[in-house]
KELO-388729 format. One record per residue (C-alpha): x, y, z. Coordinates in nm, 2 decimals, padded with zeros to 4 digits, always signed. Example, Ala and Ser with C-alpha at 12.3 -4.5 7.8 and 13.67 -1.06 7.14 Angstrom:
2
@xx->+01.23 yy->-00.45 zz->+00.78;
@xx->+01.37 yy->-00.11 zz->+00.71;
This chain:
338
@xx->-02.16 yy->-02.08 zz->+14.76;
@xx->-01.81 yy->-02.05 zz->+14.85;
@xx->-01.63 yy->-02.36 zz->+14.81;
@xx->-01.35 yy->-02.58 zz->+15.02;
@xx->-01.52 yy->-02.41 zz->+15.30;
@xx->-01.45 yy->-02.51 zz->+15.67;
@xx->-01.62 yy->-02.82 zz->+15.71;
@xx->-01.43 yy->-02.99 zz->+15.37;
@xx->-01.15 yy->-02.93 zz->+15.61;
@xx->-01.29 yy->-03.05 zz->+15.88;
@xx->-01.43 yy->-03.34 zz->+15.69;
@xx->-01.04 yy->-03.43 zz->+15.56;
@xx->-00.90 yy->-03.36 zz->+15.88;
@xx->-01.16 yy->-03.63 zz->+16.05;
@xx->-01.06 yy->-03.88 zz->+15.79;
@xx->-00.66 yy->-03.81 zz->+15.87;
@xx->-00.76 yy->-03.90 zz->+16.27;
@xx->-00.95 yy->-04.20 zz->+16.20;
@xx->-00.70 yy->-04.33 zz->+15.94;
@xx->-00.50 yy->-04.31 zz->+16.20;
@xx->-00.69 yy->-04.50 zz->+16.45;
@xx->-00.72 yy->-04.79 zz->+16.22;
@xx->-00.34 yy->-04.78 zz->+16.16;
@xx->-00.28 yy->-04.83 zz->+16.57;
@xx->-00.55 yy->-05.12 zz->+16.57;
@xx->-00.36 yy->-05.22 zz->+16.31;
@xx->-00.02 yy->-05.27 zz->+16.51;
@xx->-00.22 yy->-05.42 zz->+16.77;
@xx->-00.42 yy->-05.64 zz->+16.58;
@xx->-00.03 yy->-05.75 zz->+16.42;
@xx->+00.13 yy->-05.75 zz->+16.77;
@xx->-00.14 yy->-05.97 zz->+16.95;
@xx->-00.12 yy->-06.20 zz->+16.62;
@xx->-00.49 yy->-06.14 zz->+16.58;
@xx->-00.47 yy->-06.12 zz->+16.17;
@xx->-00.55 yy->-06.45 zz->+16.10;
@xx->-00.89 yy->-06.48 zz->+16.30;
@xx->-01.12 yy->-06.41 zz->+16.02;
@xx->-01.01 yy->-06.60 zz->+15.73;
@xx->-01.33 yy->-06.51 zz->+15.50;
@xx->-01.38 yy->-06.14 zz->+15.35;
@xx->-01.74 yy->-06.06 zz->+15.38;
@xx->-01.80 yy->-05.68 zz->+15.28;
@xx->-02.16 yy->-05.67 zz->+15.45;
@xx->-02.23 yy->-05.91 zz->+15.65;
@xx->-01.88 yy->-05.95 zz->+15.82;
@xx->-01.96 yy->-05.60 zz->+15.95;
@xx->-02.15 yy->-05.80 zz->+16.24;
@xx->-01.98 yy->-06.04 zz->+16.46;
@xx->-02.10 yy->-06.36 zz->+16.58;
@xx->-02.44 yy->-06.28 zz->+16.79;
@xx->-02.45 yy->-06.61 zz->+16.95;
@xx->-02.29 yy->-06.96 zz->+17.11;
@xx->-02.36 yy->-07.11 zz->+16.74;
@xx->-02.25 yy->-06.86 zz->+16.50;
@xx->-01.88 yy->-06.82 zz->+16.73;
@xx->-01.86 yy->-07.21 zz->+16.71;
@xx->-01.89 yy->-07.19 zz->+16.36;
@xx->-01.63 yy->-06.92 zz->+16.31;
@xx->-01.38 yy->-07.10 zz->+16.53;
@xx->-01.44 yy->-07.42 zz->+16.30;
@xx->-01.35 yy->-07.21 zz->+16.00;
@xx->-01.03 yy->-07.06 zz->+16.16;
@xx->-00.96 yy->-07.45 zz->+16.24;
@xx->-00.92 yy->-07.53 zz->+15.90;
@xx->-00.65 yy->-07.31 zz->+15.87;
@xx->-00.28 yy->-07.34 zz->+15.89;
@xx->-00.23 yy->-07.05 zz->+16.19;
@xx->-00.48 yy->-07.31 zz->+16.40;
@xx->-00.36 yy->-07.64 zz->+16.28;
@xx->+00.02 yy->-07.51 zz->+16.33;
@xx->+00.04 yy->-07.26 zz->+16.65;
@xx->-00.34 yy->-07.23 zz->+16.80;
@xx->-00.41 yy->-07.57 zz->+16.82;
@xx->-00.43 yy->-07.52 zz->+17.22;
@xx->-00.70 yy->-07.27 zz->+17.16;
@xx->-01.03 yy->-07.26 zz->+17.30;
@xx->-01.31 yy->-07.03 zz->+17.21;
@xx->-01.23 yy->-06.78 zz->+17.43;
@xx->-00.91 yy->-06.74 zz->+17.31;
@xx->-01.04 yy->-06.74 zz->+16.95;
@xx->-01.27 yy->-06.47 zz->+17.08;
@xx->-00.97 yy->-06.25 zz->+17.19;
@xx->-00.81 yy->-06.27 zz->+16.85;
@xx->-01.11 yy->-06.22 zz->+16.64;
@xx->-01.24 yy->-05.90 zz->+16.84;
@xx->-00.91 yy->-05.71 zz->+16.71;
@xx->-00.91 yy->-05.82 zz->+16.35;
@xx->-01.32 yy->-05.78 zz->+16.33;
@xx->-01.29 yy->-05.38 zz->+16.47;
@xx->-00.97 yy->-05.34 zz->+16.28;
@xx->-01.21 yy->-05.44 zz->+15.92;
@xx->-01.52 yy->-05.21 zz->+16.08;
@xx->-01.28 yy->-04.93 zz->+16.10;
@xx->-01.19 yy->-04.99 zz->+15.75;
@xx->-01.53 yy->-05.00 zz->+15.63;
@xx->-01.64 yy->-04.67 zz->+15.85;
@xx->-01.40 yy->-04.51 zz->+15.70;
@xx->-01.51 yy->-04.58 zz->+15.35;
@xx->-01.84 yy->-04.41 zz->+15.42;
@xx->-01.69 yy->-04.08 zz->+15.60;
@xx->-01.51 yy->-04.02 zz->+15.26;
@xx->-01.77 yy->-04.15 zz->+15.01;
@xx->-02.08 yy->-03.99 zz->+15.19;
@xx->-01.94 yy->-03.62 zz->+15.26;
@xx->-01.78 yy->-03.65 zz->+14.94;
@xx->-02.07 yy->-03.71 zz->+14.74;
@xx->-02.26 yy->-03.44 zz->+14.97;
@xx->-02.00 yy->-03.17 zz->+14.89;
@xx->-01.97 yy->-03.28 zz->+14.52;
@xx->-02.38 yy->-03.26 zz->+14.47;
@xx->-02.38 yy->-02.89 zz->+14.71;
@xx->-02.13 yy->-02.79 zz->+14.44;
@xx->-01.88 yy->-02.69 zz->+14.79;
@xx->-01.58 yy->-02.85 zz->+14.63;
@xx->-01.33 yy->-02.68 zz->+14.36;
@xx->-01.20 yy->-02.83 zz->+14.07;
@xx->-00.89 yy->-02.94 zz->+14.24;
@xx->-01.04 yy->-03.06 zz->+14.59;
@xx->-01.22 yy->-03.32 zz->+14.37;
@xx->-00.94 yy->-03.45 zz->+14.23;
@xx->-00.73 yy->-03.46 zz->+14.49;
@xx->-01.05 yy->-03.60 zz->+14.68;
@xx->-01.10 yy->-03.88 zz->+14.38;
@xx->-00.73 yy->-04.02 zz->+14.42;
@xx->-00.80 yy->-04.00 zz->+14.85;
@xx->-01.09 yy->-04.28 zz->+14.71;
@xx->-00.88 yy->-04.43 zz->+14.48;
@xx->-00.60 yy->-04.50 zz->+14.81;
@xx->-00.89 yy->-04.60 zz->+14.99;
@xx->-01.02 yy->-04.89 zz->+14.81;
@xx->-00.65 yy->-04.96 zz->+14.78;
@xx->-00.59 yy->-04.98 zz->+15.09;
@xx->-00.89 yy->-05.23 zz->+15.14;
@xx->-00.78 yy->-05.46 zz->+14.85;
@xx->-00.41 yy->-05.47 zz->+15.00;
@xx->-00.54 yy->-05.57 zz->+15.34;
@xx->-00.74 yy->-05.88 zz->+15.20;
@xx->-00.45 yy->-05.97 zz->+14.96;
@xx->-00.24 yy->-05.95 zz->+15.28;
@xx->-00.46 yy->-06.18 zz->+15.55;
@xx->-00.52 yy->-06.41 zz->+15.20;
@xx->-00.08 yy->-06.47 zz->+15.23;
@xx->-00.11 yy->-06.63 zz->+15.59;
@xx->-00.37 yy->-06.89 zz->+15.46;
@xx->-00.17 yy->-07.10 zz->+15.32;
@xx->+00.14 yy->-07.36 zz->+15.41;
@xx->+00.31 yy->-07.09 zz->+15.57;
@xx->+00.06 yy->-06.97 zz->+15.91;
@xx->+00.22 yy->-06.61 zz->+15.84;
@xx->+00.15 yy->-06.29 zz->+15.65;
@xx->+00.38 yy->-06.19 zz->+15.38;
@xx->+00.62 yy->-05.93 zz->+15.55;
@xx->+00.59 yy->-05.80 zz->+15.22;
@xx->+00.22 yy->-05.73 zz->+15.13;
@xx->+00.23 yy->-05.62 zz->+15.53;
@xx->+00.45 yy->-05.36 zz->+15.41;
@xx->+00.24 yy->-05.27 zz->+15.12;
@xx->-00.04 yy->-05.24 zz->+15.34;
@xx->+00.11 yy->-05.03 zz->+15.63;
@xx->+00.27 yy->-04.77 zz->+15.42;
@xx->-00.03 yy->-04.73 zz->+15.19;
@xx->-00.22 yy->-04.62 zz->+15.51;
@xx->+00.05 yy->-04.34 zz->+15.58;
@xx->+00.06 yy->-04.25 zz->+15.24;
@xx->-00.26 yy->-04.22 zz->+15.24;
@xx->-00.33 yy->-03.98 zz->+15.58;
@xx->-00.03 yy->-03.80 zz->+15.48;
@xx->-00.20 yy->-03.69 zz->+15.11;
@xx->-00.51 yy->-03.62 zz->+15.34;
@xx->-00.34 yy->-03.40 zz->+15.54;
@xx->-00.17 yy->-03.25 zz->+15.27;
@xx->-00.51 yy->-03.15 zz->+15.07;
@xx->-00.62 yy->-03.04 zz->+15.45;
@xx->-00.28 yy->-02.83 zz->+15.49;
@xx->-00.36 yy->-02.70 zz->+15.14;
@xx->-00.73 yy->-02.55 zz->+15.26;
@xx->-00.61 yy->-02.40 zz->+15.57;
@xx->-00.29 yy->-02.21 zz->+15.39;
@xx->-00.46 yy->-02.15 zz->+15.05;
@xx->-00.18 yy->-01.81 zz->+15.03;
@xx->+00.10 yy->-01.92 zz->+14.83;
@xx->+00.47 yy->-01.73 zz->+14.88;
@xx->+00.78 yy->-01.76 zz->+14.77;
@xx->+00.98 yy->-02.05 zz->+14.83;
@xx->+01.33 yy->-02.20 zz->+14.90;
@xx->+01.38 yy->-02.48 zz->+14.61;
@xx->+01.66 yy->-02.61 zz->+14.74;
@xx->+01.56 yy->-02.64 zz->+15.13;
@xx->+01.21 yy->-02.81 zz->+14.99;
@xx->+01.39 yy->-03.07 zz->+14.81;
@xx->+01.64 yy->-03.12 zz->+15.07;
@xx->+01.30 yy->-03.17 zz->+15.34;
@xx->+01.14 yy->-03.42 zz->+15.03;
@xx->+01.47 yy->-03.62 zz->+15.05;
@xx->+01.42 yy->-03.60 zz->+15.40;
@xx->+01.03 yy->-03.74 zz->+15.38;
@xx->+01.16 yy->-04.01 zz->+15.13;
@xx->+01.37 yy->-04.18 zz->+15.37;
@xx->+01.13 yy->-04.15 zz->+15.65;
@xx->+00.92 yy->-04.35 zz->+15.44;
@xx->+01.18 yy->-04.60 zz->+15.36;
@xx->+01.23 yy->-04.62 zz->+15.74;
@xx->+00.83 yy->-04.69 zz->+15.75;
@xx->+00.84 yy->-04.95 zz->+15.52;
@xx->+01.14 yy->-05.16 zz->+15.65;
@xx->+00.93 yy->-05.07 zz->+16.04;
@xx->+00.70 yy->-05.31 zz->+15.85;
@xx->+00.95 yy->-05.55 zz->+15.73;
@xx->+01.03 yy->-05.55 zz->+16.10;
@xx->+00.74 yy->-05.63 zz->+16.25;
@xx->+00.67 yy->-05.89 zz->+15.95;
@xx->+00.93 yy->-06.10 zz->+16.02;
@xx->+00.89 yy->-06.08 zz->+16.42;
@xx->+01.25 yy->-05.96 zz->+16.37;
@xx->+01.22 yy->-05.69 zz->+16.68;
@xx->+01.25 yy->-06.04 zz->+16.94;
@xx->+01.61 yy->-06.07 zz->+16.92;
@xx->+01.90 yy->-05.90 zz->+16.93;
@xx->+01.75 yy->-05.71 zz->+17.21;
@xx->+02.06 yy->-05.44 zz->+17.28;
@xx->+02.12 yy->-05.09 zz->+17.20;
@xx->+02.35 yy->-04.94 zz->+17.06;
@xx->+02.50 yy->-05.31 zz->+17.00;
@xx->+02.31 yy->-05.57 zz->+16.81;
@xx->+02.43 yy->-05.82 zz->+17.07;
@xx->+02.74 yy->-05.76 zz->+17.36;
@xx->+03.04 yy->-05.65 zz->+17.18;
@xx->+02.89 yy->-05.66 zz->+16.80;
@xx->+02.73 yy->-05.37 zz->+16.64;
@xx->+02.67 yy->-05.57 zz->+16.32;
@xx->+02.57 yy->-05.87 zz->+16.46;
@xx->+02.69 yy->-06.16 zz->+16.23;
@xx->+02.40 yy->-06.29 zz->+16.14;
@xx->+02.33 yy->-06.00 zz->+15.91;
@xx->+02.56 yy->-06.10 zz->+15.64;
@xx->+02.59 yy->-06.50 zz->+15.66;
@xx->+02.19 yy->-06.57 zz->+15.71;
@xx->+02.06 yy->-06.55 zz->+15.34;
@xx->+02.20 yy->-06.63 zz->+15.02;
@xx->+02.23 yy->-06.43 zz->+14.78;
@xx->+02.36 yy->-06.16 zz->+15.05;
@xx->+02.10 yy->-05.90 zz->+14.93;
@xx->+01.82 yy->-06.12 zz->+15.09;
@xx->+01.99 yy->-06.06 zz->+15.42;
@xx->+01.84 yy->-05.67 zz->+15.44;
@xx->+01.50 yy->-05.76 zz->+15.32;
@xx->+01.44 yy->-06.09 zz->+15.42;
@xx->+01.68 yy->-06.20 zz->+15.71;
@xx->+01.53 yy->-06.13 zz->+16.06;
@xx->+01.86 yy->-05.98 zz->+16.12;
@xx->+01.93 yy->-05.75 zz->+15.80;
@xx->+01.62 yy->-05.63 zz->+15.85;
@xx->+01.63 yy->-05.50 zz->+16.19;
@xx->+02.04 yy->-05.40 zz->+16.11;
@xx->+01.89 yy->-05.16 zz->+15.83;
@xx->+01.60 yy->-05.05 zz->+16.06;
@xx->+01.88 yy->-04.90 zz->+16.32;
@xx->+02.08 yy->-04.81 zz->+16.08;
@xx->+01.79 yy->-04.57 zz->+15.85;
@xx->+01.70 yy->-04.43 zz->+16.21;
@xx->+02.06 yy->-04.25 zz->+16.19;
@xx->+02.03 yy->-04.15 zz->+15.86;
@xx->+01.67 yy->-04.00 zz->+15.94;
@xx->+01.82 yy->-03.87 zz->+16.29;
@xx->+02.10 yy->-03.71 zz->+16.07;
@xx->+01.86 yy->-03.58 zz->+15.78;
@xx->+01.60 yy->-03.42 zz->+16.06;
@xx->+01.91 yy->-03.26 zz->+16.25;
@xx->+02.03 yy->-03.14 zz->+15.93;
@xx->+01.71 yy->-02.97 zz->+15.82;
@xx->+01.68 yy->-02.79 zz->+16.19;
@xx->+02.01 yy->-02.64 zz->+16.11;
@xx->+01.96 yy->-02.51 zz->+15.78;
@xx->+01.61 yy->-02.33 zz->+15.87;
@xx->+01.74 yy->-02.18 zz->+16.21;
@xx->+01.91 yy->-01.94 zz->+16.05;
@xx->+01.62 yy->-01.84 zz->+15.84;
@xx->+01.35 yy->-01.60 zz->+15.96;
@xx->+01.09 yy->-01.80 zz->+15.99;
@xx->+00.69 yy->-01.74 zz->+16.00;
@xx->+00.52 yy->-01.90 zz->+16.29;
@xx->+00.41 yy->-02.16 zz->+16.17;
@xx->+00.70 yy->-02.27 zz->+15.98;
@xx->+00.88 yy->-02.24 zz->+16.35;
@xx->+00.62 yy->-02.47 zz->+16.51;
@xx->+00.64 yy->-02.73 zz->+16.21;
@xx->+01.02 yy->-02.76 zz->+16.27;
@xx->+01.04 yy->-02.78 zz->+16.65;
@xx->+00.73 yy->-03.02 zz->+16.66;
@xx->+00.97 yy->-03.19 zz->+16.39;
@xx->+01.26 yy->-03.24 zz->+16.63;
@xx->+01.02 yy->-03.31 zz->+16.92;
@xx->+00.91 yy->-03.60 zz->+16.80;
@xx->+01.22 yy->-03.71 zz->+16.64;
@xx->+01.35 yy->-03.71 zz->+16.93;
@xx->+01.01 yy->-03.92 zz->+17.08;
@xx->+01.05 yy->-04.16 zz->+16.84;
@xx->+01.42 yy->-04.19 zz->+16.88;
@xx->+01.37 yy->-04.31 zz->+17.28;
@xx->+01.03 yy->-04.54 zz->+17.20;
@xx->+01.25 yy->-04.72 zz->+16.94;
@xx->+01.52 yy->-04.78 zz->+17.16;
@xx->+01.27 yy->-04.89 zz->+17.43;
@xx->+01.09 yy->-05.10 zz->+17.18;
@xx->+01.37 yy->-05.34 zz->+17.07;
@xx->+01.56 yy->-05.39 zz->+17.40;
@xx->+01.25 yy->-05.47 zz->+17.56;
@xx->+01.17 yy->-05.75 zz->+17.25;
@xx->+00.84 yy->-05.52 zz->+17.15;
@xx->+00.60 yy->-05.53 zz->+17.40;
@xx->+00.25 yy->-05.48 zz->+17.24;
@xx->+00.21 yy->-05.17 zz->+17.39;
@xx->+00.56 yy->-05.03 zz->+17.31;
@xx->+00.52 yy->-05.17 zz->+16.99;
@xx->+00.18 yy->-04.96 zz->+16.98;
@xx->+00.35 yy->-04.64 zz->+17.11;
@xx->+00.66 yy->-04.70 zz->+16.87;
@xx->+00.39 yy->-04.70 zz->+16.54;
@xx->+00.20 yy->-04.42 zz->+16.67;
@xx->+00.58 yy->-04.20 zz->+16.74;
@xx->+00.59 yy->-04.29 zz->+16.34;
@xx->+00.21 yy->-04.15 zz->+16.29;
@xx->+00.32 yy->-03.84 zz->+16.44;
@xx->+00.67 yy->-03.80 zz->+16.32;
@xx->+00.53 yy->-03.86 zz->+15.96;
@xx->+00.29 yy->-03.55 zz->+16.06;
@xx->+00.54 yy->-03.33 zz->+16.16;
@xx->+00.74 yy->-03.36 zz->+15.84;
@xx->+00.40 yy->-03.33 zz->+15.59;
@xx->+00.35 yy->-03.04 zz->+15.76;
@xx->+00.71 yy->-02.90 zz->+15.83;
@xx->+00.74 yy->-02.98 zz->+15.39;
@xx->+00.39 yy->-02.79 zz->+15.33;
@xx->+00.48 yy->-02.47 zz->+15.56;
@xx->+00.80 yy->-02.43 zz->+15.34;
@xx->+00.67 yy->-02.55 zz->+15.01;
@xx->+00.36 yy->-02.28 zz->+14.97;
């Protein structure tokens, strides 16, 4: 039976576009401030929500106990508890649907012998990010129950860019079934594209810081922080010891976010221009035009996003430009790494 056959690609391939489903419920669960809602973790039984007047009462009296309701909601009815809760509840049934598309076909392929050595590895550290993923999500919601009505912008961070990371290795095992012919490579141009990827990710992460902290609401200008200041004072006299300002001031935060858009508008550029004098197989051409495509996408949607004060569903729009710029460059990396 041959093995890492068409539908193991299909299967990983499926997982990449449902990851990234849950990733843009995700941003809107975040941007509609609908995290909070369910404050228990209940891996079977929180599959179904509440199926009547009595069971939603009883949820809303458990989100009252809660700081987020005591603090901010306090003007909420049910309905508006049933707005919030709708989000976070199909964000967490995503979550759990996706455990069974990888665990199920996995098990399948495994038991039909259809997988080679390396797929199941590759496929056991997938599961591995998986149930990650689901721990970091809990350990997240668990940091807004407390005095502080909020999530940690940090474990928010943890959890965002554990969900890329984890589409972009199942991509990568995808890209590596599709293209299993190796070639001859360019050492120097890959590395030069994984510096590239490793400060798109660091762009990712401090995304997260951003929308942690709320800190896309002010300093709602472009290319200026505010009129007349491109480094908007605030950045340096906010927190103390000054480091803080860039990981935990609203305005270092956002500062650095501009500021790694450059350096990964720079970095892109830079890699367009080294490979265009190359001759280049087709798919390596597609990889790096799709690459400046949506560089450019992104680019505009960010701008958009912050002087508008991130409207949910530019703020939506802006996460998925990241999905697919992310995409671009996995697959721009793989074409001229094998």
């Amino acid at each position: 039976m041959k093995k890492d056959n068409k539908k193991v690609i299909y299967w990983l391939l499926i997982g990449c576009i449902l990851i990234f489903i849950m990733v843009v419920v995700g941003g809107i669960t975040r941007l509609t401030h609908s995290g909070l809602s369910i404050s228990n973790y209940k891996l079977i039984s929180g599959t179904i929500p509440p199926m009547n007047e009595q069971e939603w009462q009883e949820a809303f009296d458990l989100y009252k106990q809660y700081p987020e309701y005591q603090k901010i909601h306090s003007h909420f009815n049910l309905q508006d508890f049933k707005d919030i809760y709708f989000w976070e509840w199909l964000h967490r049934v995503i979550g759990r649907f996706i455990g069974l598309v990888f665990i199920i076909p996995f098990l399948y392929f495994l038991i039909r012998k259809q997988l080679s050595k390396s797929t199941i590895k590759k496929s056991i550290i997938l599961l591995c990010l998986g149930a990650f993923q689901g721990f970091l999500g809990w350990y997240m919601v668990k940091s807004g129950l407390v005095d502080n009505p909020d999530v940690s912008h940090y474990r928010l961070a943890m959890h965002l860019t554990t969900a890329f990371l984890t589409f972009a290795f199942t991509f990568w095992v995808a890209l590596d079934l599709i293209f299993p012919k190796k070639k001859e490579i360019d050492k120097k141009l890959r590395n030069f594209i994984r510096i590239g990827l490793l400060i798109l990710i660091l762009q990712i992460i401090y995304g997260a810081f951003v929308a942690g902290l709320d800190a896309g609401i002010i300093h709602n200008h472009w290319p200026m922080m505010s009129e007349g200041q491109f480094m908007h004072e605030t950045v340096y006299i906010e927190q103390n010891p000054l480091y803080k300002n860039f990981i935990e001031g609203k305005s270092g935060v956002q500062f650095m976010h501009r500021m790694l858009a450059y350096v990964v508008v720079i970095f892109i550029i830079a890699i367009w221009l080294k490979v265009r004098k190359l001759i280049l197989t087709r798919d390596q051409l597609i990889g790096i035009n799709a690459l400046l495509l949506a560089l450019a996408v992104q680019f505009i949607l960010g701008v958009f996003t912050i002087i508008n004060a991130v409207p949910v569903w530019l703020g939506v729009a802006h996460q998925i430009g990241a999905f697919i710029l992310l995409s671009t460059m996995i697959f721009t990396l793989h074409r001229f790494s094998k």
